[in-house]
MARKE-588570 format. One record per residue: residue number from 1; residue in three letters; y, z negated, x negated of N, C-alpha, C in turn. Coordinates in steps of 0.2 Angstrom, whole numbers, m for minus. Layout:
% residues N
(r NUM; 'ALA'; (Y; Z; X); (Y; Z; X); (Y; Z; X))
...
***
This chain:
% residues 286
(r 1; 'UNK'; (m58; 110; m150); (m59; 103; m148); (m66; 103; m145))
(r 2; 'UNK'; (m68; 97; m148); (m77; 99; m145); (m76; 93; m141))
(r 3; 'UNK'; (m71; 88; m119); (m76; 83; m114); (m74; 81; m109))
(r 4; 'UNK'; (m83; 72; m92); (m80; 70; m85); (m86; 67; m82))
(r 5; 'UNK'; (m82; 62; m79); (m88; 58; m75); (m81; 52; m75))
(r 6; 'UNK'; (m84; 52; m67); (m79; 47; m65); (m76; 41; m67))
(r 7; 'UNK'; (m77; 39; m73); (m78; 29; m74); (m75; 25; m69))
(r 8; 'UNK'; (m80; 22; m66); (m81; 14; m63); (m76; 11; m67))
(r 9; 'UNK'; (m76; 10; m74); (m73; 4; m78); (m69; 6; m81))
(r 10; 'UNK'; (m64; 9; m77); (m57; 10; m77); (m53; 3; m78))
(r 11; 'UNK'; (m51; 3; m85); (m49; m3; m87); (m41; m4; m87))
(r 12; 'UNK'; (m39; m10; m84); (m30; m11; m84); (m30; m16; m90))
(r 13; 'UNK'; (m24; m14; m92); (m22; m19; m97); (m24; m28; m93))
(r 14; 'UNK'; (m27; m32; m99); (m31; m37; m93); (m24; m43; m97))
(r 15; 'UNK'; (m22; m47; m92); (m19; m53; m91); (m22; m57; m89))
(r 16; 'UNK'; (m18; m65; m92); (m23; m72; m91); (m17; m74; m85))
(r 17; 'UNK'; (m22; m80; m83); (m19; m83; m78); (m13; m89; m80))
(r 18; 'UNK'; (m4; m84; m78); (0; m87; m77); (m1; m96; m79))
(r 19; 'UNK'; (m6; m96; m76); (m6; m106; m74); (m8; m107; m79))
(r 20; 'UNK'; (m12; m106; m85); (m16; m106; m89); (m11; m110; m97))
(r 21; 'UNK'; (m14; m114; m101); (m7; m120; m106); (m4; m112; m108))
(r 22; 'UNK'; (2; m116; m108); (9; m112; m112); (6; m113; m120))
(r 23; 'UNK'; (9; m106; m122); (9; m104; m129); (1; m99; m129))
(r 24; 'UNK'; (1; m99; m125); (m9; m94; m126); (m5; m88; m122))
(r 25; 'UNK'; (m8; m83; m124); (m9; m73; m125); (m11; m73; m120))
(r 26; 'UNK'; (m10; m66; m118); (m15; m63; m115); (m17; m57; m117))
(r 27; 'UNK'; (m25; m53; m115); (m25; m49; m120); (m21; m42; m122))
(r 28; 'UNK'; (m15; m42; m121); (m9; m37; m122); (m6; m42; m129))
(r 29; 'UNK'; (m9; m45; m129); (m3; m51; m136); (2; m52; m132))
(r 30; 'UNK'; (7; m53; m123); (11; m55; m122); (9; m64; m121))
(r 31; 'UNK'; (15; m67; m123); (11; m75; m120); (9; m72; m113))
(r 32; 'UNK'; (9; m79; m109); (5; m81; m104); (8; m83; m98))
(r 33; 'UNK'; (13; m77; m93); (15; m81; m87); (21; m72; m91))
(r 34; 'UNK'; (20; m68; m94); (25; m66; m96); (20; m57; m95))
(r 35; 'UNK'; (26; m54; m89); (25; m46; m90); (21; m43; m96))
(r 36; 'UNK'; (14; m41; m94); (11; m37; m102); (16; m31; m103))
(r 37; 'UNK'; (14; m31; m109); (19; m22; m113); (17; m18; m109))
(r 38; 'UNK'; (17; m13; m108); (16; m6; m103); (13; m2; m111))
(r 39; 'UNK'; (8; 0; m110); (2; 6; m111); (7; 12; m116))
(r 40; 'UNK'; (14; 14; m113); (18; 18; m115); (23; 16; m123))
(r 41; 'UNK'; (24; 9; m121); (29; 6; m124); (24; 6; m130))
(r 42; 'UNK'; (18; 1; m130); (13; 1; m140); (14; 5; m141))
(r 43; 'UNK'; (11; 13; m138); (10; 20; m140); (19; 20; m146))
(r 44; 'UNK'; (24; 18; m140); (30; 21; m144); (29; 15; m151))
(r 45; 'UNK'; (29; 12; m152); (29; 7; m157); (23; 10; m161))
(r 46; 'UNK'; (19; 11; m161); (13; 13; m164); (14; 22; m168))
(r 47; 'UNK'; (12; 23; m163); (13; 30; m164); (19; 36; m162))
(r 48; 'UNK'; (19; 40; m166); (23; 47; m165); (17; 54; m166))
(r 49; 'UNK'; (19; 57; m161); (17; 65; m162); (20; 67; m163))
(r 50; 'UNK'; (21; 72; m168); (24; 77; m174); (21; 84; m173))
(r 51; 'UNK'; (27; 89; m172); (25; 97; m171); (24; 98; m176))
(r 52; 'UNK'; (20; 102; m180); (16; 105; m187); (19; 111; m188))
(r 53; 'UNK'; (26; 113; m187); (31; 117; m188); (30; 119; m194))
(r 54; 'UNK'; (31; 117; m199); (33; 119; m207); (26; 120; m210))
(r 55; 'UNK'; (26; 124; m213); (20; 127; m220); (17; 118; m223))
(r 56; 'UNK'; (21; 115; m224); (21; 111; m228); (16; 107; m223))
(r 57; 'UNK'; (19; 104; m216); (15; 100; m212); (9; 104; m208))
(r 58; 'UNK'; (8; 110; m209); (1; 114; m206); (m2; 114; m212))
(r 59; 'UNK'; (0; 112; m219); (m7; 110; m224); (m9; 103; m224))
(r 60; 'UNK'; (m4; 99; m219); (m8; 94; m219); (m15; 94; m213))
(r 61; 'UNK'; (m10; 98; m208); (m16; 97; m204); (m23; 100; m206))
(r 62; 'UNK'; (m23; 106; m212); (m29; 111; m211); (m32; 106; m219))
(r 63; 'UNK'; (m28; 102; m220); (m32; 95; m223); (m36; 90; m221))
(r 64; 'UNK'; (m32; 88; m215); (m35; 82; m210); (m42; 86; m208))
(r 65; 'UNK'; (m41; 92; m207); (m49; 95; m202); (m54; 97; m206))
(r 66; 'UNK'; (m53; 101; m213); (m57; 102; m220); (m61; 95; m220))
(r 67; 'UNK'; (m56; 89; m221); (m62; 82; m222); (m65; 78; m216))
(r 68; 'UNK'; (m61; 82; m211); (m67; 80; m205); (m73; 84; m204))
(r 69; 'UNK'; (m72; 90; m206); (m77; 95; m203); (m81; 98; m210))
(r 70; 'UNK'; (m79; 96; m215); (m84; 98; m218); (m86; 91; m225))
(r 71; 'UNK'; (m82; 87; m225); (m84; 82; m229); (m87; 77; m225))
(r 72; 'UNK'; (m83; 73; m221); (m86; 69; m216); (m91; 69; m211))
(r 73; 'UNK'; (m91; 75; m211); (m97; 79; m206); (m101; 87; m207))
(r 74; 'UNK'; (m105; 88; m208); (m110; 94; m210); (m109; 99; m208))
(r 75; 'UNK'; (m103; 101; m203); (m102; 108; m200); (m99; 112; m204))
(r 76; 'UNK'; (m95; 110; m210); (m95; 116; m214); (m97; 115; m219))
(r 77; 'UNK'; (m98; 119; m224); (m99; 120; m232); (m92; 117; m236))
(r 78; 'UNK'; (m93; 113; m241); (m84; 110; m241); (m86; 117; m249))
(r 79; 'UNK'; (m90; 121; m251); (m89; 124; m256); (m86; 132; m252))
(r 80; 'UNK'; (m86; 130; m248); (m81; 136; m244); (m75; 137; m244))
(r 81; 'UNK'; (m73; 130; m246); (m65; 128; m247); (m63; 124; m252))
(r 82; 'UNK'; (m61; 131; m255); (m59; 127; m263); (m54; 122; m264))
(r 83; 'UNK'; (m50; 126; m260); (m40; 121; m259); (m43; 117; m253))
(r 84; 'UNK'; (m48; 113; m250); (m49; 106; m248); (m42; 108; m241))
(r 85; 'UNK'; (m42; 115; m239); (m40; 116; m232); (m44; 120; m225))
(r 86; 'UNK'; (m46; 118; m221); (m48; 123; m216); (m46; 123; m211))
(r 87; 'UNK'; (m46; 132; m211); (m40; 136; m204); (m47; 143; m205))
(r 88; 'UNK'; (m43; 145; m198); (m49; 151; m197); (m44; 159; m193))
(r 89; 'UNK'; (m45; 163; m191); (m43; 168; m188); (m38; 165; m181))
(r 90; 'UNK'; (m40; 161; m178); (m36; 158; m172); (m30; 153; m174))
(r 91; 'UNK'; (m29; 149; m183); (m22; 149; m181); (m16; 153; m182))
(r 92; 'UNK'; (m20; 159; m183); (m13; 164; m183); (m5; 164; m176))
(r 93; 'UNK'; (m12; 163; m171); (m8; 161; m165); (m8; 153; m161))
(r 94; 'UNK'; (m9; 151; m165); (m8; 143; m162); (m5; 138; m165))
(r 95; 'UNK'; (m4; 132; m160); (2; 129; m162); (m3; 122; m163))
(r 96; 'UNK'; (0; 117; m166); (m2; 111; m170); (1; 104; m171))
(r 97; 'UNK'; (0; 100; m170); (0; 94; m170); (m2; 87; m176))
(r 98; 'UNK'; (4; 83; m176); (0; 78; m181); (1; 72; m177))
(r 99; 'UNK'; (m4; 66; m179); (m3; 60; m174); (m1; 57; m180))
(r 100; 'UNK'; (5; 52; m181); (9; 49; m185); (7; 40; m184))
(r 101; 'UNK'; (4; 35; m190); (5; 30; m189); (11; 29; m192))
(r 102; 'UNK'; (15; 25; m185); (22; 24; m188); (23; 17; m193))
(r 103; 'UNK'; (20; 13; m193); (19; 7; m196); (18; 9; m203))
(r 104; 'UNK'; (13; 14; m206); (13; 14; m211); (15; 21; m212))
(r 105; 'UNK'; (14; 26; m207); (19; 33; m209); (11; 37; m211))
(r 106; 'UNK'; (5; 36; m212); (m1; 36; m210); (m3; 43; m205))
(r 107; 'UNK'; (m5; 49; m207); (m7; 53; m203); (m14; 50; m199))
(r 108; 'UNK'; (m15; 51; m193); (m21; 46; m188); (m25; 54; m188))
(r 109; 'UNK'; (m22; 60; m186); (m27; 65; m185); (m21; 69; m182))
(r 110; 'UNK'; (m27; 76; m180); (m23; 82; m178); (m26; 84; m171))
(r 111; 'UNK'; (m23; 88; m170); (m24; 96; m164); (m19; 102; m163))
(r 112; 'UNK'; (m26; 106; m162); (m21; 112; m160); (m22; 116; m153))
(r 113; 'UNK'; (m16; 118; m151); (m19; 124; m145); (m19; 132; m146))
(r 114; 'UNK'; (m23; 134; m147); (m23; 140; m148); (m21; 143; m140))
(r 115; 'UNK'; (m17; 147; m142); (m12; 152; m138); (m14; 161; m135))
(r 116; 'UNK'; (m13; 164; m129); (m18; 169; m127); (m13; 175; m129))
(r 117; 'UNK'; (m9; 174; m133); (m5; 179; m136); (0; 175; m142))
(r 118; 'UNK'; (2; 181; m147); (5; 182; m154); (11; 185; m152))
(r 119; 'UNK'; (16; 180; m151); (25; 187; m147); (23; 190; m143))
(r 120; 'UNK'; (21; 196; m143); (22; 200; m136); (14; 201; m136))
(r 121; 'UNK'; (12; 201; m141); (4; 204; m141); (m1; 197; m137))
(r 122; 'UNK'; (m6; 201; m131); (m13; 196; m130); (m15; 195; m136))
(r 123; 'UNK'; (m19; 190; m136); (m24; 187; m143); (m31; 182; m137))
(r 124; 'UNK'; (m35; 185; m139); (m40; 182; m136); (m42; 173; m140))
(r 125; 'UNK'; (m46; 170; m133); (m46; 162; m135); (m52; 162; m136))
(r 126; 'UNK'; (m53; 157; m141); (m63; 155; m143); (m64; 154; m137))
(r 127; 'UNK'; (m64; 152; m133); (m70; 152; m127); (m72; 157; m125))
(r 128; 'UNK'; (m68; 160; m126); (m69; 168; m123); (m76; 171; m127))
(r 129; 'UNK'; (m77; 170; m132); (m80; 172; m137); (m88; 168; m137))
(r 130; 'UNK'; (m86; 161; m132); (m95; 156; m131); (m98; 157; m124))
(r 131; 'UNK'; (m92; 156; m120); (m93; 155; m113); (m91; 162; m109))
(r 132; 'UNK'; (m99; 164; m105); (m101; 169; m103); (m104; 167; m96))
(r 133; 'UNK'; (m99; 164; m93); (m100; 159; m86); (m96; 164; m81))
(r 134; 'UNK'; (m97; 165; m76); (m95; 171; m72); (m90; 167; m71))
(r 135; 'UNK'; (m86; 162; m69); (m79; 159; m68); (m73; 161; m73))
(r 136; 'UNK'; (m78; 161; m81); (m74; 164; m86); (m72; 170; m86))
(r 137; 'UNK'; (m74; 172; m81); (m72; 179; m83); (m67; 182; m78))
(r 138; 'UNK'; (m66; 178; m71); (m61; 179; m67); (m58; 177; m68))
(r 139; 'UNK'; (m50; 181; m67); (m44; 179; m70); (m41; 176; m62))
(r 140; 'UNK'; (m42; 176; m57); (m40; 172; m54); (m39; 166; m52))
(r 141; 'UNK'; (m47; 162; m56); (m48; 155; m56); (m49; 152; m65))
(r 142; 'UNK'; (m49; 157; m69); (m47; 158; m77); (m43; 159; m78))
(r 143; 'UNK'; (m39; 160; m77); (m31; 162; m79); (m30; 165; m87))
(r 144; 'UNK'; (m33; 166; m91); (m35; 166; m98); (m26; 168; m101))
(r 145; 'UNK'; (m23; 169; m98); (m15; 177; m98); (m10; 167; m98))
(r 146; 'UNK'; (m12; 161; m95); (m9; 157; m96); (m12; 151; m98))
(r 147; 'UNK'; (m15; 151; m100); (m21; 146; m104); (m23; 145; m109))
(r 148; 'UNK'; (m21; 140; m114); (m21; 136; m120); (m29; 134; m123))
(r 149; 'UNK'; (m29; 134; m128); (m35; 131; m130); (m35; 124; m133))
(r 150; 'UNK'; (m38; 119; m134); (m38; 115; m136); (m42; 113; m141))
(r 151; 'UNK'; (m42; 111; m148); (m50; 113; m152); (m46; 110; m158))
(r 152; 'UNK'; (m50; 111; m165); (m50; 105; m171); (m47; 100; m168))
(r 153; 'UNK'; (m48; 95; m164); (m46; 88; m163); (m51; 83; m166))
(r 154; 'UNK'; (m47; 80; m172); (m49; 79; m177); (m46; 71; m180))
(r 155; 'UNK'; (m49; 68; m180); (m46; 60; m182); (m48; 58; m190))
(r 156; 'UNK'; (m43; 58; m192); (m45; 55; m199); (m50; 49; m200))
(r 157; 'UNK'; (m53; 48; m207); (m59; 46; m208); (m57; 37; m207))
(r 158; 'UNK'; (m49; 37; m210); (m45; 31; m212); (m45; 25; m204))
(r 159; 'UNK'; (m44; 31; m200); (m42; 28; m193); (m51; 29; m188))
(r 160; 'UNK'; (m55; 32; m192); (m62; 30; m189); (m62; 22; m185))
(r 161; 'UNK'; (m64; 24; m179); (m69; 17; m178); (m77; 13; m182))
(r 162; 'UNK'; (m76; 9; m182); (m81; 6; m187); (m88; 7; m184))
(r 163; 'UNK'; (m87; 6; m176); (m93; 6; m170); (m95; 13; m169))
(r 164; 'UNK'; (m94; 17; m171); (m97; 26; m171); (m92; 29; m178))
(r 165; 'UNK'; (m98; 35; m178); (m100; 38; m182); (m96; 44; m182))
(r 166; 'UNK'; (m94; 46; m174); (m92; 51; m172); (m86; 53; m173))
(r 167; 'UNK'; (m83; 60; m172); (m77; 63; m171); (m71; 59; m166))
(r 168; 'UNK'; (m74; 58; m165); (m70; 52; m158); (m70; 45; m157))
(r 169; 'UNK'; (m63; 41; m158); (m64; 35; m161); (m65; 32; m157))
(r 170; 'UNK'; (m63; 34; m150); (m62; 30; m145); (m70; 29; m143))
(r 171; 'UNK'; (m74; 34; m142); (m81; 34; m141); (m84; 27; m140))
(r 172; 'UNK'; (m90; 26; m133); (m91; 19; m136); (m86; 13; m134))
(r 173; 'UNK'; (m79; 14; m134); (m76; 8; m134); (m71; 9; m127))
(r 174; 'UNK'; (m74; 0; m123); (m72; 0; m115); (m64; m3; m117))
(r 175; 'UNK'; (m59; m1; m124); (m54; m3; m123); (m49; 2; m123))
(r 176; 'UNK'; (m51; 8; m122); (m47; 16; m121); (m44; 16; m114))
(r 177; 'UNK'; (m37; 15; m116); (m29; 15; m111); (m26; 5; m109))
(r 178; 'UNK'; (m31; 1; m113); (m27; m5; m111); (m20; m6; m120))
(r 179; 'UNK'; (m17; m11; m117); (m12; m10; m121); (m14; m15; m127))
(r 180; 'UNK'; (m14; m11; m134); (m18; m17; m140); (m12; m24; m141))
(r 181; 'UNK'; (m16; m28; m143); (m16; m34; m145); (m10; m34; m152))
(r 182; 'UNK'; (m4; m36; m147); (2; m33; m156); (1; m38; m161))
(r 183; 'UNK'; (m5; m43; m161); (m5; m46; m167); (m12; m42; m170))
(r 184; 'UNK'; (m14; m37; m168); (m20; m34; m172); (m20; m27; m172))
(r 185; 'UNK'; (m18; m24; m179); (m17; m18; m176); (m21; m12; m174))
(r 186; 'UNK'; (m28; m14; m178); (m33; m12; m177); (m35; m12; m171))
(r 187; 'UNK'; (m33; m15; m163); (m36; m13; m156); (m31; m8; m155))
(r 188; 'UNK'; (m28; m4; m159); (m24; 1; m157); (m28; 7; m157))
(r 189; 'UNK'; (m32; 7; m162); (m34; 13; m165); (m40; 15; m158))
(r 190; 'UNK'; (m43; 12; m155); (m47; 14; m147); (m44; 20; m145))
(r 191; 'UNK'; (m36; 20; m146); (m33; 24; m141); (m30; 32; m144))
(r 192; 'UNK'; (m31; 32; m151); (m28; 39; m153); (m30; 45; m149))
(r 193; 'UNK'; (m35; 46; m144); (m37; 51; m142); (m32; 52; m137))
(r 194; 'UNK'; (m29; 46; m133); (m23; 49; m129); (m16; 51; m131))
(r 195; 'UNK'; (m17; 49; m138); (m10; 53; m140); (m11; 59; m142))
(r 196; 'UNK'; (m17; 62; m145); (m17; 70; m146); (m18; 72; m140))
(r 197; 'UNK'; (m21; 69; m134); (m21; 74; m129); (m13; 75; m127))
(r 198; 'UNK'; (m11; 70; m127); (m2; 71; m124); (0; 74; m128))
(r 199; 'UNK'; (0; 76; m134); (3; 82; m140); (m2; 87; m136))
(r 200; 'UNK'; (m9; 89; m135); (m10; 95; m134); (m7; 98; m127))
(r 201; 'UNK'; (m4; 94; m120); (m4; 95; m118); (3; 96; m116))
(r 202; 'UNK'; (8; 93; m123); (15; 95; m124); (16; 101; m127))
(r 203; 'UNK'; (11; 103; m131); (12; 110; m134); (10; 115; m129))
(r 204; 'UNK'; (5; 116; m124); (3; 118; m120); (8; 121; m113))
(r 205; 'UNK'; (11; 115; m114); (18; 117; m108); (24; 118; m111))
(r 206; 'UNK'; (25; 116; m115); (32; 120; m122); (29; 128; m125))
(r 207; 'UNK'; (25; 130; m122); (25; 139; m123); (23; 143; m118))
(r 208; 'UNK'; (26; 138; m110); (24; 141; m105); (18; 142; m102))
(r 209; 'UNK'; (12; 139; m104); (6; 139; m99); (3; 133; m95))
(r 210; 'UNK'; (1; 136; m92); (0; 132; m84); (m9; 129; m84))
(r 211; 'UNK'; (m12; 130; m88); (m18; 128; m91); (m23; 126; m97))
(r 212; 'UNK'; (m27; 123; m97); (m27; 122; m103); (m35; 122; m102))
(r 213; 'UNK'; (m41; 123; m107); (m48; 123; m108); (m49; 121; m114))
(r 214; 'UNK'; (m56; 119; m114); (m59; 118; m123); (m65; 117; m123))
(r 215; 'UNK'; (m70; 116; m127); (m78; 118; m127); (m77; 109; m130))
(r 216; 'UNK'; (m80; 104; m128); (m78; 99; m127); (m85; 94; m130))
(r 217; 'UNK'; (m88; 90; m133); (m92; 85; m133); (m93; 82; m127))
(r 218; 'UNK'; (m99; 81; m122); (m102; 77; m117); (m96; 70; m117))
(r 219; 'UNK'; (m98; 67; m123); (m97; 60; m125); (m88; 58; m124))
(r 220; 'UNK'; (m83; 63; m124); (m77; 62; m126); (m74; 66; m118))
(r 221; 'UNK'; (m78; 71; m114); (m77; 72; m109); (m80; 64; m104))
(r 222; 'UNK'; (m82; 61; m105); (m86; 55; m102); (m80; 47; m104))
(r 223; 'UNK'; (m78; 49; m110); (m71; 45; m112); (m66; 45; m109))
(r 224; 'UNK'; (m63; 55; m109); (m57; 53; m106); (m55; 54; m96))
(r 225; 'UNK'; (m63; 53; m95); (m64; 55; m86); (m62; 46; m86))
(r 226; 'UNK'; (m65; 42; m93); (m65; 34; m88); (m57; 32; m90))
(r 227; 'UNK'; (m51; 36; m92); (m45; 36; m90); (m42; 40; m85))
(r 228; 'UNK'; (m46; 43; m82); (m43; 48; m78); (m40; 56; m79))
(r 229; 'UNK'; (m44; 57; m85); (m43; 62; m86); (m48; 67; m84))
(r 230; 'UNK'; (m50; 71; m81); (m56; 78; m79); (m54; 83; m80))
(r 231; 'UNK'; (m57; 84; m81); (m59; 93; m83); (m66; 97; m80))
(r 232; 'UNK'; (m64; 102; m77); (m68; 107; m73); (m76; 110; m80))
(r 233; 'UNK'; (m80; 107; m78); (m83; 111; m82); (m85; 119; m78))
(r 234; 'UNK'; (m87; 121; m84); (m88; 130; m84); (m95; 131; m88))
(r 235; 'UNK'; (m101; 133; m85); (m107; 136; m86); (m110; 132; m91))
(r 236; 'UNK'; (m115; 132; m96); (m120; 126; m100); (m116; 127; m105))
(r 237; 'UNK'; (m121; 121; m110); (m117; 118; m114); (m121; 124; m121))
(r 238; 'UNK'; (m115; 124; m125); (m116; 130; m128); (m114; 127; m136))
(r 239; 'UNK'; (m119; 131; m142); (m120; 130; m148); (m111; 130; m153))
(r 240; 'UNK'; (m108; 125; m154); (m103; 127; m158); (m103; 117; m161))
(r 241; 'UNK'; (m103; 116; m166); (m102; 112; m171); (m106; 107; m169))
(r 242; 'UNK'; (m113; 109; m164); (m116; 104; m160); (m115; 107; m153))
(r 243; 'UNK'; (m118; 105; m150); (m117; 106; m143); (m113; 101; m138))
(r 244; 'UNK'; (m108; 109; m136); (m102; 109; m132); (m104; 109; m125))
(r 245; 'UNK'; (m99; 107; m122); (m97; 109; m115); (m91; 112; m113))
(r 246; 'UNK'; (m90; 119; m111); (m84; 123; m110); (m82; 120; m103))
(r 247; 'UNK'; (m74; 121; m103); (m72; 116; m98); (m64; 119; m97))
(r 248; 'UNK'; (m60; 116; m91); (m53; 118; m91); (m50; 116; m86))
(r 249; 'UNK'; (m45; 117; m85); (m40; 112; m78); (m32; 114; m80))
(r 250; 'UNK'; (m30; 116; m72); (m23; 117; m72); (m22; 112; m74))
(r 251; 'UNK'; (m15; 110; m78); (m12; 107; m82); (m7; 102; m76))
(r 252; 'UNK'; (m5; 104; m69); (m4; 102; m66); (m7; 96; m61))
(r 253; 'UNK'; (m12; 101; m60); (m16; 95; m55); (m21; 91; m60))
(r 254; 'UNK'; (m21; 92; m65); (m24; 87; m70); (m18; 81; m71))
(r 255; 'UNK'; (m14; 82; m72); (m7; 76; m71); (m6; 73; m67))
(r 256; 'UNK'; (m8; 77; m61); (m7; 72; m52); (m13; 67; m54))
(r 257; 'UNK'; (m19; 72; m54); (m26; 65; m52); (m23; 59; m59))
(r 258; 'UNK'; (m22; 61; m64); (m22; 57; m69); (m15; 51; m66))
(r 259; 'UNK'; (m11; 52; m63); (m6; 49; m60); (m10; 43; m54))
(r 260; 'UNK'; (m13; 49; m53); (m17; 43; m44); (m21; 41; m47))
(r 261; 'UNK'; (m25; 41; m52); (m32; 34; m55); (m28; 30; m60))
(r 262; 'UNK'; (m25; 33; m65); (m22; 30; m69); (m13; 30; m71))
(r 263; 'UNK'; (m8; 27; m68); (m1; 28; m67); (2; 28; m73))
(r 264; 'UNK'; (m4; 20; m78); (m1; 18; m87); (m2; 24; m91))
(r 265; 'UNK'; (m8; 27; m91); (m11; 33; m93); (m8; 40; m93))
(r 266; 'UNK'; (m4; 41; m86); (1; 49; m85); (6; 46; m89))
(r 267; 'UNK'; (8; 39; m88); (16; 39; m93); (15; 43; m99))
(r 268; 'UNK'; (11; 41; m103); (8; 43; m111); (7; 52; m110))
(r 269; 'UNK'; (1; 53; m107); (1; 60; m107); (7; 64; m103))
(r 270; 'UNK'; (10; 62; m100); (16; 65; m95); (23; 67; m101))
(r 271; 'UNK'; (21; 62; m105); (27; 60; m108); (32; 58; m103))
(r 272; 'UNK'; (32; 52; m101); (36; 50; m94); (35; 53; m88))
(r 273; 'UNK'; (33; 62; m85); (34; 65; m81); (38; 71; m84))
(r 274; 'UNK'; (39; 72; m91); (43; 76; m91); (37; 83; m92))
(r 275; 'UNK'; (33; 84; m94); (25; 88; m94); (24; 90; m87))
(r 276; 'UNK'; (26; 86; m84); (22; 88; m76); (30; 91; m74))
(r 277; 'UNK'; (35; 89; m76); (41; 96; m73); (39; 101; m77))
(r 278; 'UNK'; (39; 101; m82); (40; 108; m87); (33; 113; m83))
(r 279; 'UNK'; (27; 112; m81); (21; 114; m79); (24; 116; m72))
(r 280; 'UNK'; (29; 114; m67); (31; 117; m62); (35; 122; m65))
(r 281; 'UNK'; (41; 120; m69); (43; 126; m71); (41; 133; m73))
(r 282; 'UNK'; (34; 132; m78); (31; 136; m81); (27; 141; m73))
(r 283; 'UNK'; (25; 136; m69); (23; 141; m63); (25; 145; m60))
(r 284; 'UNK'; (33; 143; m59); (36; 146; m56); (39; 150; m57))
(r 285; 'UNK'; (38; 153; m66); (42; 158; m69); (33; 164; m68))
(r 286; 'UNK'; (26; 161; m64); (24; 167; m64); (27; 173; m60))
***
């Protein structure tokens, strides 16, 4: 995954005034005097994340990332890949994600975390490999032995925003974490980035670890801080598919702040709360 800063325009679902003529919306698509949907509830109507278990759905995913990373964007050679799949040495030990448009049944994109062990065996993380930052290297504020990676996050070209060019759709647009318009389904698409994070961050604590990092884009660290999401940066910003910024955060206290800036936004990545038990859990079994 190739991204903080505080955002000022922490955006709520916006409602019209009550007193305003009957029969008029507000922008959730609720009429007018009428409880907006909750942030959680579109997501369920909209979208499913899908574990990438089977052979069959991990060639979807090393599809989705082939035409992101090498057709749609310059970072690979696509004559490198004949079978129009790319996967590399780290997913031997990682786990994977599909973001499902439920409406049409539609893949929207992938993620995966890569895992600091194979069964019993350590397995070293890409970061490890770019970031040469004296933090990374202490395991008492690293934790690298409980710590996931996050990387190919990858959004199919279908589900692009029209308004950037980039990897990240939401990029660019101040309607990331309000609830879309159910007469358009297109103000949906702002928000996939916080569906793969809530899948990165379910994979993450379903194999027992307590943190998560990734070498991150400026641009999508600066997206998901104006939802409340942050990440610790770790030492300069380093050559991988462009220039990264390596990054990481307890998995727990990354829940909490995300709870006290944005309460609509932890439902979604929480999955209700239920991510932020299993991360106590997962603690408590150090």
């Amino acid at each position: 995954m190739s991204q903080q800063n505080s955002g000022d325009k922490n955006t709520e679902a916006a409602t019209m005034d009550p007193g305003q003529d009957s029969g008029r919306t507000n922008d959730s698509g609720t009429p007018a005097g009428m409880a907006p949907e909750r942030l959680l509830d579109a997501y369920g109507r909209w979208f499913e994340v899908v574990r990438a278990g089977s052979e069959e759905l991990r060639r979807e995913v090393y599809r989705i990332r082939y035409h992101v990373l090498a057709v749609e964007h310059p970072y690979l050679d696509p004559d490198d890949y004949p079978d129009d799949q790319e996967f590399d040495e780290f997913d031997a030990h990682s786990v994977h994600s599909l973001l499902v448009h439920k409406p049409t049944g539609a893949l929207a994109g992938t993620v995966r975390v890569v895992l600091p062990f194979h069964g019993r065996e350590p397995r070293r993380l890409p970061i490890e490999d770019h970031c040469h930052d004296p933090i990374a290297r202490d395991p008492t504020r690293f934790p690298v032995h409980r710590m996931g990676e996050v990387s190919r996050f990858s959004v199919s070209k279908t589900f692009r925003r029209r308004l950037t060019d980039t990897l990240y759709p939401d990029a660019l647009d101040d309607r990331i974490g309000q609830v879309p318009d159910t007469n358009e389904a297109r103000r949906v698409m702002p928000h996939i980035t916080l569906g793969l994070m809530q899948a990165a961050i379910g994979m993450a604590v379903e194999n027992g670890l307590t943190h998560l990092c990734a070498t991150m884009e400026r641009q999508l660290l600066r997206l998901l801080a104006r939802v409340g999401v942050h990440f610790v940066e770790v030492g300069p910003l380093v050559e991988l598919f462009g220039l990264r910024q390596p990054c990481f955060r307890d998995i727990g206290d990354l829940l909490s702040q995300i709870h006290d800036e944005r309460p609509d936004v932890w439902d979604v990545l929480s999955n209700e709360g239920r991510y932020e038990e299993a991360v106590r859990r997962n603690r408590h079994g150090d």
